[in-house]
Residue, then its C-alpha position, 0 to 999 in steps of 0.5 A: x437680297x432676301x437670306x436664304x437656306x436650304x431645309x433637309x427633312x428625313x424620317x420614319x415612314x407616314x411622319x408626315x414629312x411631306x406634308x411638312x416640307x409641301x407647308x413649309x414651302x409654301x410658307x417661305x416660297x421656297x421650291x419643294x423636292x418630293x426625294x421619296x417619289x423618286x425612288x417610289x417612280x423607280x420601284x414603278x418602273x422595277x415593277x412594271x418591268x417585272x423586276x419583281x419575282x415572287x417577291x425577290x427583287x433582281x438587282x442586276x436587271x435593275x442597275x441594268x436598267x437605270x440608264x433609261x430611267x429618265x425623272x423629272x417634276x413639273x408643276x401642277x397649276x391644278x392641283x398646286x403641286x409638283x408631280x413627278x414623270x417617268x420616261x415622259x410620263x406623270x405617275x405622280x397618281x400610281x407612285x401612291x400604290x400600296x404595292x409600289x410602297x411595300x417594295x420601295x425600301x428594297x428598291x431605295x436599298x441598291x445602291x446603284x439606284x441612290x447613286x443616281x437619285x442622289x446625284x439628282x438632288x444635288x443638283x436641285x440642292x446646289x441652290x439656297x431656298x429648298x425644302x428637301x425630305x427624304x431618309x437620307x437627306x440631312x446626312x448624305x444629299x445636302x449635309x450643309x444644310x442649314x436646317x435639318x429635321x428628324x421626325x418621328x412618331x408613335x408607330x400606332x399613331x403612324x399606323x394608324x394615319x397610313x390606315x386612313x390615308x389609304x383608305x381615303x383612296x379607297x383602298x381596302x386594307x386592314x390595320x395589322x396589313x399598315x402595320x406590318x408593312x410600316x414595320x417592314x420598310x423601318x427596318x429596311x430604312x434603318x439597317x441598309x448597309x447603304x445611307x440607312x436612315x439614321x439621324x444627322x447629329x445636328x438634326x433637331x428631332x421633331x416628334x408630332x406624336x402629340x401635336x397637330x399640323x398647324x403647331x408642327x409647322x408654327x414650331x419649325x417657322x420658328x427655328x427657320x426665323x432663329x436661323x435666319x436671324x444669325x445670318x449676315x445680311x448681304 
């Protein structure tokens, strides 16, 4: 029987933790859960709802809400991905929005709404061969995984990649515009009083501030080997 494990990616915004996992899933044909775009589709749905007031998030028509929030991902044969649907919907397209982004921390904050996200992914995490990334992965929703990643990067460089993400979907924003909303969602990542992200103790750190992403994935296929070398063979 082929060794398996389970893979936990957290970090700052635009690391390119997705990009990673999708790689590394694809390498090791492992399956591949986008955990940001669960929380992403619920921030659709509080917007879509009109959660959102001026800005100001109205936490209890959120919770209320939660029970007829239904998440599941189906395979894309076209594009070779998985896509998230919401209530039955794909959104995988509007989840990608600047104004779903700008409000999805303060959305992943509640903790009703990582309760329920949480619960979700251990679920799909109770099995070997997954690649999770998320904020809290490693520390909260499968902290016996074998492999656990910290990534990071230069914020001028983050910034500066969000820019040309956004704009390659036509998006007119500026610099400062990605900037201040990079800056935003780390430190409400960081200082919820709820799983705020934060880096497992045994997480290795990866800082691609400096590399591109054929030697990021080069250099984590070699701790995956390293781990699985030290695992008996059943």
């Amino acid at each position: 029987m082929n060794k398996k494990i389970s893979i936990a990616i957290d970090g700052y915004s635009s690391c390119g933790k997705s990009t990673l996992a999708k790689a590394l899933a694809r390498k090791l044909h492992y399956n591949y859960l986008d955990t940001g775009a669960m929380y992403r589709a619920v921030t659709l749905h509080a917007i879509k709802e009109g959660f959102f007031k001026d800005d100001l998030l109205y936490v209890d028509n959120l919770i209320d809400s939660l029970q007829n929030i239904e998440l599941h991902f189906e395979y894309n044969q076209e594009h070779h991905r998985s896509e998230i649907f919401l209530n039955g919907k794909n959104v995988e397209t509007e989840i990608r929005q600047l104004e779903v982004a700008s409000k999805v921390s303060e959305v992943s904050a509640v903790p009703e709404v990582r309760k329920k996200l949480q619960h979700l992914q251990r679920e799909i995490g109770k099995n070997k061969a997954v690649v999770m990334d998320g904020r809290d992965i490693g520390t909260v929703v499968i902290p016996d995984a074998e492999l656990k990643i910290f990534m990071t990067a230069d914020e001028e460089i983050r910034t500066k990649r969000r820019f040309e993400e956004l704009r390659a979907q036509g998006k007119d924003l500026t610099m400062n515009e990605v900037r201040e909303n990079l800056k935003h969602r780390d430190y409400i990542d960081t200082h919820r009083a709820e799983d705020p992200l934060r880096q497992a103790e045994d997480a290795l750190l990866l800082d691609n501030s400096k590399i591109n992403q054929e030697e990021q994935l080069t250099l984590v296929l070699g701790w995956v080997d390293e781990i699985l070398s030290k695992i008996p063979a059943n």
